[in-house]
N, C-alpha and C positions, 0 to 999 in steps of 0.2 A: 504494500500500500504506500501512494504515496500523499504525502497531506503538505499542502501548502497556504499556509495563513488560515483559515477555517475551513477550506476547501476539501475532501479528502474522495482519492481514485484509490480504490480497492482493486486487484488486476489479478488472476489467477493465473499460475503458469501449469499446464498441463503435459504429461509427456508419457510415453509408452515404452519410454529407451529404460531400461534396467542402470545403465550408470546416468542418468540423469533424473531418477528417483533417489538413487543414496545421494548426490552431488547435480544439482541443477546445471552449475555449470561446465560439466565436462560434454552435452551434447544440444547444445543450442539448437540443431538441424531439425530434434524431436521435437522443439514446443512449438506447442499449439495455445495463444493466449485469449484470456476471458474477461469481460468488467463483471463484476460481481457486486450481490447488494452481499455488506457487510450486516450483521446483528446487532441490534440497537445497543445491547450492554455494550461490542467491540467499539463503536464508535464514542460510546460513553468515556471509555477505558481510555480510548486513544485521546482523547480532546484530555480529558485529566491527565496524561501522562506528557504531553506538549506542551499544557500548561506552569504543571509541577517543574518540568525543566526547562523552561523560557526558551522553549523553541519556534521559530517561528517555520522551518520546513522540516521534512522529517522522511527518510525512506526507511518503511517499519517492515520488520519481514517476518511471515506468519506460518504456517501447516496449520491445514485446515483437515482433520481428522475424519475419517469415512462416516464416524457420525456427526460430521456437521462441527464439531467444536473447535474454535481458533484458540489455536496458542500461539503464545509471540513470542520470539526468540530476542530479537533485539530492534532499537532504534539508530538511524545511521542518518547523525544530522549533517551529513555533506556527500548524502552518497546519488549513483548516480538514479536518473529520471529521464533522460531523453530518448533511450533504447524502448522503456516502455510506450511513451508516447507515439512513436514511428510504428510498434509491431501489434499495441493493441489499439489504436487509433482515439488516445483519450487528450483530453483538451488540455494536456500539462504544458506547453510552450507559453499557450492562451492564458492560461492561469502564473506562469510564471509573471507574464510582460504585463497582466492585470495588477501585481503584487506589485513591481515596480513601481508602478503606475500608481500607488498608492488603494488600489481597487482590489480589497481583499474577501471581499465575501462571495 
């Protein structure tokens, strides 16, 4: 997921490659990406956890378990966003130059 200023793009990355289940990124050529609606608590979580660390962008990285439940592993406040943008076709550039721009919501 990626959250910029209150804005926040949930992205699933899907894949059928065997090393790209234990290690996403050992086979890029597998995924297949998704926008995803997040759970109201996940989004809860994530806005308190942005807050609590005065972040204003944030790439959060999550497994979402065969039954539905998101765990997060970590926050990576400079990591990258633009791969996503390009492969799952989410408004993150837009929302970047909106941020600048002073236009955060």
């Amino acid at each position: 997921m990626t959250v910029i200023g209150e804005r926040m793009f949930p992205v699933a990355i899907h894949t059928d490659s065997e090393a790209a289940r234990l290690d996403w990124r050992t086979d890029y050529q597998s995924h297949r990406y998704a926008v995803v609606d997040m759970p109201p608590e996940v989004e809860k979580g994530v806005r308190q956890l942005m807050d609590e660390l005065g972040l204003f962008f944030g790439a959060l990285d999550f497994a979402v378990t065969p039954d539905g439940r998101w765990v997060f592993f970590e926050v990576n406040p400079n990591g990258q966003w633009h791969w996503l943008a390009v492969r799952a076709g989410v408004p993150l550039v837009e929302a970047m130059a909106d941020a600048l721009q002073g236009d955060t919501a």
